[in-house]
Structures are given as structure tokens and as C-alpha cells.
C-alpha positions as a printed NumPy array, in Angstrom:
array([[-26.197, -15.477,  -0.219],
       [-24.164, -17.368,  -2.58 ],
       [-23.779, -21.132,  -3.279],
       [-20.88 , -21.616,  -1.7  ],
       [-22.236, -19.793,   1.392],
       [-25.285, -21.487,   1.697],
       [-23.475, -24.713,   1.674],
       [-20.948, -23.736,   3.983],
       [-23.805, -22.496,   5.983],
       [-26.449, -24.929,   5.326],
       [-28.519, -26.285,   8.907],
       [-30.789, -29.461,   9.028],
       [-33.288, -27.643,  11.024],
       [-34.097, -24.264,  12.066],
       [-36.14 , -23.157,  15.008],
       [-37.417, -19.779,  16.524],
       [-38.834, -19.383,  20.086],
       [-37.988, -18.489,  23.272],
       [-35.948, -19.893,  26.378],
       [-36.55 , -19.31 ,  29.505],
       [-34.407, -20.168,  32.821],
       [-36.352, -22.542,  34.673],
       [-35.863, -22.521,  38.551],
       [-37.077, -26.137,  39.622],
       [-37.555, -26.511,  43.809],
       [-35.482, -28.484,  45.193],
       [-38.175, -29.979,  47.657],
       [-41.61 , -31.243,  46.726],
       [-44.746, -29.674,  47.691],
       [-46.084, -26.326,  47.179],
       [-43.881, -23.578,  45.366],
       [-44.549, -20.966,  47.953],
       [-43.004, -23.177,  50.53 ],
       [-39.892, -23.62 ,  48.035],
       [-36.436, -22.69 ,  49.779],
       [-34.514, -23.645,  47.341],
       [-34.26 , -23.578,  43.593],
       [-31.885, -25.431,  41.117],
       [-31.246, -23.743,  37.24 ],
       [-31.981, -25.331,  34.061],
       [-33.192, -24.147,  30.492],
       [-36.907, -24.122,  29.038],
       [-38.699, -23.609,  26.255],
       [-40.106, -26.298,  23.583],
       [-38.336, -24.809,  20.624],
       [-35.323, -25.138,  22.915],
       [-35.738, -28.361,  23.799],
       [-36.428, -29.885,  20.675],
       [-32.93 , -27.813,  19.472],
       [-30.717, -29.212,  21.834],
       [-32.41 , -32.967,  21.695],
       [-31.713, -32.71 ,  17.411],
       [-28.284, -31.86 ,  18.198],
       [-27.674, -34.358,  20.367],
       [-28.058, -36.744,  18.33 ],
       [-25.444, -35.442,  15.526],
       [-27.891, -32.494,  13.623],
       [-26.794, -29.101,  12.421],
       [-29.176, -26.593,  14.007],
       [-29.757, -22.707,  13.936],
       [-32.121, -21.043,  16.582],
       [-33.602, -17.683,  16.643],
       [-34.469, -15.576,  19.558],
       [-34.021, -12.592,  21.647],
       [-32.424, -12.57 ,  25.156],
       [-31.534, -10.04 ,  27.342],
       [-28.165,  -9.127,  28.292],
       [-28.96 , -10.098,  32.142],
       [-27.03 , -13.113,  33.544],
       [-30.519, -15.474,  32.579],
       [-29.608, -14.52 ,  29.231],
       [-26.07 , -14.854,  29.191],
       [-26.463, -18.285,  31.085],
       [-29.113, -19.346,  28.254],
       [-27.583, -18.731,  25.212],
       [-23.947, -20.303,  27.114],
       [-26.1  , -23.506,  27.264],
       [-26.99 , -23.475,  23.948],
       [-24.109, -23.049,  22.11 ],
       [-22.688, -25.94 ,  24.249],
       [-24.412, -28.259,  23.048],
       [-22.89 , -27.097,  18.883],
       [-26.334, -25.226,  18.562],
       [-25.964, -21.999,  15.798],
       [-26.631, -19.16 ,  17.776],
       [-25.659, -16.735,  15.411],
       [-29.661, -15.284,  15.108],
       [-29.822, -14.732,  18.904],
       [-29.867, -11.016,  19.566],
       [-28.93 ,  -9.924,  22.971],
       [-30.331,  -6.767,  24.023],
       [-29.43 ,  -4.964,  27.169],
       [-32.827,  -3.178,  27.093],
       [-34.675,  -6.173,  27.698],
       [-35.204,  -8.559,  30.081],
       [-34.953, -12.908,  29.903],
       [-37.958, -14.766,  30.686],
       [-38.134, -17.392,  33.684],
       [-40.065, -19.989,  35.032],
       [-40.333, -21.604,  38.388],
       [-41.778, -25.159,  38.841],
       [-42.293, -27.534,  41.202],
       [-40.767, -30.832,  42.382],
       [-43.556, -33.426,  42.218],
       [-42.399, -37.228,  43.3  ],
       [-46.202, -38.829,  42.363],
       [-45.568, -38.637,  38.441],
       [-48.343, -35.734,  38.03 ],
       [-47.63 , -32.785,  36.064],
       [-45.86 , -30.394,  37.834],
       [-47.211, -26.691,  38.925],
       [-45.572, -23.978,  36.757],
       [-45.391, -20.655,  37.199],
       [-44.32 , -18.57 ,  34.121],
       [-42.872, -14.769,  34.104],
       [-41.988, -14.485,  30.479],
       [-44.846, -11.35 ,  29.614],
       [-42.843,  -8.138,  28.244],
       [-39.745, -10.847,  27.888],
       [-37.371,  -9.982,  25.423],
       [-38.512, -12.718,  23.13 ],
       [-42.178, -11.791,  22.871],
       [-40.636,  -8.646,  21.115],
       [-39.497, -10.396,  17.97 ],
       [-41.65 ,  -9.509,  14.756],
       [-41.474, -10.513,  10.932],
       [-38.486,  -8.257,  10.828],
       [-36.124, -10.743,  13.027],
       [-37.067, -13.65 ,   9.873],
       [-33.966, -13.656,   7.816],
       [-35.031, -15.502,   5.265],
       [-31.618, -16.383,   3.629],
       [-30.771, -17.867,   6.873],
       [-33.832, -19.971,   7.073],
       [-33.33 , -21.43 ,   3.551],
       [-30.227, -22.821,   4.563],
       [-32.467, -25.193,   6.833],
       [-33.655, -27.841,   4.514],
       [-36.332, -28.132,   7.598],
       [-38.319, -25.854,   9.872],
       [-39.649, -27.277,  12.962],
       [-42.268, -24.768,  14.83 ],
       [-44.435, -25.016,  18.141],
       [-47.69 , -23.358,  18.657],
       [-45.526, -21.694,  21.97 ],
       [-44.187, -19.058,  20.107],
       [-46.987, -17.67 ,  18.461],
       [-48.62 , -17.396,  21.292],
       [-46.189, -15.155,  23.207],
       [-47.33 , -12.408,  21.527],
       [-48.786, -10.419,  18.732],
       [-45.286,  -9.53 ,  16.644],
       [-44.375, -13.224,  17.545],
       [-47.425, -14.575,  15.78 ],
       [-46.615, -12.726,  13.092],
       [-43.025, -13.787,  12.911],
       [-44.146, -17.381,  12.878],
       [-46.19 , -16.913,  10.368],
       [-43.619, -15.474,   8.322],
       [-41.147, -18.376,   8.95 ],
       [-43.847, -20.5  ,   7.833],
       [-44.338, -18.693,   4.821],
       [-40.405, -18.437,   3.832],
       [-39.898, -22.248,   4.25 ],
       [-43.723, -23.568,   2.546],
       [-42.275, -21.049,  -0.218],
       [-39.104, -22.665,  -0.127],
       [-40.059, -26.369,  -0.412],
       [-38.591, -27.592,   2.889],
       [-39.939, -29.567,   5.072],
       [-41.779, -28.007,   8.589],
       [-43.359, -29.998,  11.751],
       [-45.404, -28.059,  13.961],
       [-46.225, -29.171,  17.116],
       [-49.406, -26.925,  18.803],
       [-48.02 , -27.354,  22.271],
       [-51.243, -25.684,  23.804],
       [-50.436, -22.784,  26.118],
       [-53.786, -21.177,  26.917],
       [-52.781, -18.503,  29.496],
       [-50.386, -16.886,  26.444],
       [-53.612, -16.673,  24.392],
       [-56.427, -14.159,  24.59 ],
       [-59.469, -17.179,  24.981],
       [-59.759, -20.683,  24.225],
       [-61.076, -19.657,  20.657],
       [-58.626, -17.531,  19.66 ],
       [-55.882, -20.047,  20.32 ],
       [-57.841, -22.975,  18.231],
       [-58.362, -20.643,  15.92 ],
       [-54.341, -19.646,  15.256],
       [-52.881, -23.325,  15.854],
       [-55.177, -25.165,  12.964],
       [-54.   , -21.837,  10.83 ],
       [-50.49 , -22.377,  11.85 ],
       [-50.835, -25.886,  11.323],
       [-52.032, -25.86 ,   7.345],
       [-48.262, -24.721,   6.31 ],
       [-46.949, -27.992,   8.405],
       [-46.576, -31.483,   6.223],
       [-45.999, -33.451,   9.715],
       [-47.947, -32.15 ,  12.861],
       [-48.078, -33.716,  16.352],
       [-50.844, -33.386,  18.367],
       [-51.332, -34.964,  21.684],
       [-54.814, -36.832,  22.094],
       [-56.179, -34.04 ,  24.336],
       [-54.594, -31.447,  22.75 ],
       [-55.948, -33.01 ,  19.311],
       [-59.205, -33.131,  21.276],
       [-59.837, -29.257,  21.99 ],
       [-58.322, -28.602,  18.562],
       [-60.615, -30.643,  16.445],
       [-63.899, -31.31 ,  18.218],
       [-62.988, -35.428,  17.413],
       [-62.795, -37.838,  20.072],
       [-60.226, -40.205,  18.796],
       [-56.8  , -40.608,  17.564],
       [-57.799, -41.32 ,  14.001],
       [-60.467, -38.396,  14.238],
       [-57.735, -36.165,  15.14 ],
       [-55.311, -37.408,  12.278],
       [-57.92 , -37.318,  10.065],
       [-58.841, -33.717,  11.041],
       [-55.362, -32.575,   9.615],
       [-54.884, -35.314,   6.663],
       [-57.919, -33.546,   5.183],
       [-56.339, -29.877,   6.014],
       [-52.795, -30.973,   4.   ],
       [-50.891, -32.671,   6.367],
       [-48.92 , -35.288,   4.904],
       [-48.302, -37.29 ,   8.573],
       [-49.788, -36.849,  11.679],
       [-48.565, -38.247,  15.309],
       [-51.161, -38.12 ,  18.134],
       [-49.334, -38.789,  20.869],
       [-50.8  , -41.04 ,  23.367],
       [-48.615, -40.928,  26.235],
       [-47.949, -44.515,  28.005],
       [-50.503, -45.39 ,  25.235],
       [-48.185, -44.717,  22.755],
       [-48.892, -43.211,  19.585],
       [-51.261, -43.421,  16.604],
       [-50.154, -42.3  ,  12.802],
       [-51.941, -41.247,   9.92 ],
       [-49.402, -40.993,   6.719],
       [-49.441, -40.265,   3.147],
       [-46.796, -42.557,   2.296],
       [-47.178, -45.21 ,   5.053],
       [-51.322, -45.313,   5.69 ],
       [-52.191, -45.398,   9.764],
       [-51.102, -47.754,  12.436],
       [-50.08 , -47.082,  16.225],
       [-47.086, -47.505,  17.954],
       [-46.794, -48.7  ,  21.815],
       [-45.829, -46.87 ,  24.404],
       [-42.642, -47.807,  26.241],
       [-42.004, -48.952,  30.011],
       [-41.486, -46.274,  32.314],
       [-40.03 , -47.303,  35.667],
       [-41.388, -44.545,  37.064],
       [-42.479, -40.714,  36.41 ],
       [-40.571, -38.15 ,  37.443],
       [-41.366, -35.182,  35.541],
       [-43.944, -35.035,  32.679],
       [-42.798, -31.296,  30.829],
       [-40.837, -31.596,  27.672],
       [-41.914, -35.304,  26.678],
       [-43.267, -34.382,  23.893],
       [-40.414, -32.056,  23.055],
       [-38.602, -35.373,  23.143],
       [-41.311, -37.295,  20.881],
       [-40.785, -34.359,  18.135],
       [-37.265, -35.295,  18.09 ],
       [-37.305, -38.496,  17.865],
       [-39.539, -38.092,  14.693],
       [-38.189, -35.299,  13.233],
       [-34.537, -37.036,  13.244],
       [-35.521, -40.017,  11.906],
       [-37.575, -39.078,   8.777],
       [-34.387, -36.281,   7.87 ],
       [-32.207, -39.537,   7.735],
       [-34.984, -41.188,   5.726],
       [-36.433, -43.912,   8.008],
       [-39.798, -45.624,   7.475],
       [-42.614, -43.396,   9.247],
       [-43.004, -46.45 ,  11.627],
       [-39.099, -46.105,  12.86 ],
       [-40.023, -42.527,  13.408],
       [-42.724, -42.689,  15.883],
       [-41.092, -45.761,  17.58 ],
       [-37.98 , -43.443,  18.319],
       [-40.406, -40.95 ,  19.15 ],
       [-41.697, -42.655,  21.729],
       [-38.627, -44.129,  23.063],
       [-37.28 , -40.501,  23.539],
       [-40.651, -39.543,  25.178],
       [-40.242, -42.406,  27.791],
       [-36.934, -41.193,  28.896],
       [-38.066, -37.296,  29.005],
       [-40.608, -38.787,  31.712],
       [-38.075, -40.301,  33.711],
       [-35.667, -37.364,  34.718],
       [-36.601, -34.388,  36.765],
       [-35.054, -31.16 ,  33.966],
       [-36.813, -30.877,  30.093],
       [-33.485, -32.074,  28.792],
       [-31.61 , -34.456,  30.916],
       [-33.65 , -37.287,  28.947],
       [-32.405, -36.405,  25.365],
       [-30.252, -39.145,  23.972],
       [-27.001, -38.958,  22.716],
       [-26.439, -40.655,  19.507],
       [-24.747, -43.385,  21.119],
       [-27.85 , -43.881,  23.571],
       [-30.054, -44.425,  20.586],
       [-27.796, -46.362,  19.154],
       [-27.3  , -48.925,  21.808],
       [-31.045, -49.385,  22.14 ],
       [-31.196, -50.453,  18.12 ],
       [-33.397, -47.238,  17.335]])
């Protein structure tokens, strides 16, 4: 790629993962007693995509999607919201993954119910990395969610890890624990503190940070990947806040803030990572960072869909962040 191209070209971030259609009941209660189903997307990588564009970035995501009207309704959504879609293959002999979950009203996490195995995203290998379009990201922002989907995907993470460390851009990586997608409990500690030496920022949540680490406390956890080459670390605390461990800007926490109430708990920290992630690319203080962080992960609590919560750059605007 030339110059010119690249800078024609050129994305803020880059993601890979997979989306999923996510059928959320209409009524609460159990999902076998469901009648009634409402569509939105999924996926972290996803989520984190369409929050950083949102809020005014240039991003490029990478995935596979069948050619089945999940698929077609998936990558629709995405490219509505300015998202570069232009590494999403389509393939008619594959099928989209979905995801059913359930409408909870007592601010508990909700029950969900994944059918993603054999998906056409969990087919993706080192061979879908172009690296000439990830080095027009000047940052990579990864999830331990798509490694986990399966053994080529691993591998392709890996590899965009690789490109991008090689590169000199900047990657977050945030584990996002999914421990049915992983063989045992050691096997997915084992891959997410690999994955997570190529990252300069990582975000853990506390119990997250917990199983990863063997430490019992937010500056155990930081410390954990300070020592491992992390140049910041979040541990996200829910209503707690947050506590930070930086190169630049030492440690310190952050509070939580109000919640009126809790609707749905999935994607807040999808939300936190964008907060973050948007603020240090425009070159905030670390503290500014996880304060917008957990601003955005408030509001993800508050609506009922992964996304619905993700600001507009107006929105965080108007509340001074």
C-alpha cells in the first residue's frame, strides 16, 4: 500500500470479532416461557466499534458473516453507524451466530443463551489478518471473546497482535472472560495473560482480574500486569468505580457514577473500553480516561440492548467529559 493510500485509508482503531444477533424477550422471567423476542446486535468487539464511532472515530472491523438475513441485518447495522466494513466477508456457506437473552427488571445479570459454535466467525484464521489494512489503524483494540471462539480464531488474534506490537501502535485488550468458549478454566487463564503481554492498556474487571491473577485486590490485579508490560491498567469496579495503575500517571481510583436504576448489566464494560480508549487517542490525562469510562459504563447499565447506552459526541459533550 502506498502513502497516499494509507492516508486516504488510515482508521483510528481496528477491531476483529464476531457479532451475533441477539434476540432479547420481550417479557421477564424464564427464556423458555419467552413468546416474544425483539432484535438487536452483540458481540464486545462490536460494541466497542459502534460506541468509538459514535463518538466521531474512524473504525475498520473484521469478521465473517453468513449470507443469511442475521448476517445481512448485522453487517446493515454496522455500516450505519460509518463503521468500515470493507474486511467483513460474507459467505453463503456459513451460518451467523445468535444469542437469546432474557429480560430481567431486578438489575441482575441477565440469562444468556449463546448458539454461535460452527458460526461463520469462529472460522477465521491468521489468513483473514491483512496486515496492510491493520497498519492503517494507528490502534488495535482486542477482547479475550474472540480468541476464545475457536482454535483458527486464537490464532488470528494472535496474529493481529503480532502485526500491530510489530507496528508500534497502540492495542487495549480487554479479557472479557467467556468460559463456556474455552476448553477449562486453565486453559482460558492461561491464553488471556498471553494475549494480554502484547496489550500497553488492559482492562480487567475486579473478578475477572481475580481468577486471572490469583490477587485479591484492585492494585494486586494492576500490579499483576504493570510487572507483565502493561503500561495502564483499569480494573473496573462496577458502581465502585474504577482503580488505575499507569506508567505515566502512577495509581488512583475513579468513582463510580449514579445509576437510577439497572436495567441490563451486558456490554458495560464494552462501554468503559470506549470511554478510555477515546479519550487517551485524543490525548487526555489517564484520569479523564477512566472518568469517561465510567460515565459510559453507567449509561450501558441503564438501557435494556448492549448499545442503546453509547453516547453520541454531543451526549459526552453536554455532560463536560
Amino acid at each position: 500500500m502506498s502513502a497516499d493510500a494509507t492516508a486516504q485509508t488510515a482508521l483510528d482503531v481496528a477491531l476483529f470479532g464476531e457479532a451475533m444477533l441477539l434476540l432479547v424477550a420481550n417479557e421477564p422471567g424464564p427464556l423458555e416461557h419467552a413468546t416474544g423476542f425483539h432484535k438487536r446486535t452483540a458481540g464486545a468487539e462490536t460494541n466497542v466499534a459502534i460506541g468509538l464511532a459514535r463518538l466521531g472515530l474512524k473504525v475498520g472491523w473484521a469478521s465473517r458473516l453468513g449470507t443469511d438475513s442475521m448476517g445481512r441485518a448485522l453487517l446493515a447495522t454496522m455500516q450505519s453507524e460509518g463503521i468500515d466494513c470493507s474486511h467483513v466477508v460474507c459467505d453463503a456457506g456459513q451460518r451467523t451466530g445468535f444469542q437469546f437473552k432474557e429480560r430481567v427488571t431486578d438489575g441482575r445479570d441477565p440469562q444468556v443463551e449463546y448458539h454461535r459454535k460452527g458460526s461463520a466467525a469462529s472460522q477465521m484464521g491468521p489468513a483473514d489478518v491483512d496486515a496492510a489494512w491493520l497498519r492503517s489503524a494507528r490502534h488495535l483494540h482486542a477482547t479475550g471473546v474472540f480468541a476464545a471462539i475457536s482454535d483458527t480464531s486464537l490464532q488470528a488474534a494472535i496474529r493481529t497482535l503480532e502485526v500491530m506490537r510489530a507496528a508500534g501502535r497502540t492495542i487495549s485488550f480487554d479479557p472479557n472472560l467467556r468460559p463456556t468458549l474455552w476448553s477449562s478454566p486453565e486453559t482460558m487463564r492461561h491464553w488471556i495473560n498471553e494475549l494480554s503481554r502484547y496489550a500497553d492498556w488492559v482492562l480487567p474487571g475486579m473478578e475477572e482480574g481475580a481468577f486471572l491473577t490469583g490477587e485479591t485486590t484492585p492494585e494486586g490485579v494492576a500490579r499483576f500486569y504493570r510487572e507483565r508490560g502493561a503500561k495502564l491498567v483499569v480494573v473496573k469496579l462496577g458502581a465502585e468505580g474504577a482503580y488505575f495503575d499507569s506508567e505515566v500517571a502512577g495509581t488512583g481510583r475513579v468513582a463510580g457514577f449514579p445509576v437510577a436504576q439497572v436495567v441490563d448489566t451486558v456490554g458495560a464494560g464494552d462501554g468503559f473500553a470506549v470511554g478510555v480508549i477515546t479519550a487517551l487517542l485524543e490525548g487526555q490525562t489517564v484520569l479523564a480516561a477512566v472518568r469517561r469510562g465510567a460515565w459510559i459504563g453507567a449509561r450501558a447499565v441503564q438501557v435494556l440492548g448492549d448499545t442503546e447506552g453509547l453516547p453520541s459526541r454531543t451526549q459526552l459533550q453536554e455532560a463536560g467529559l
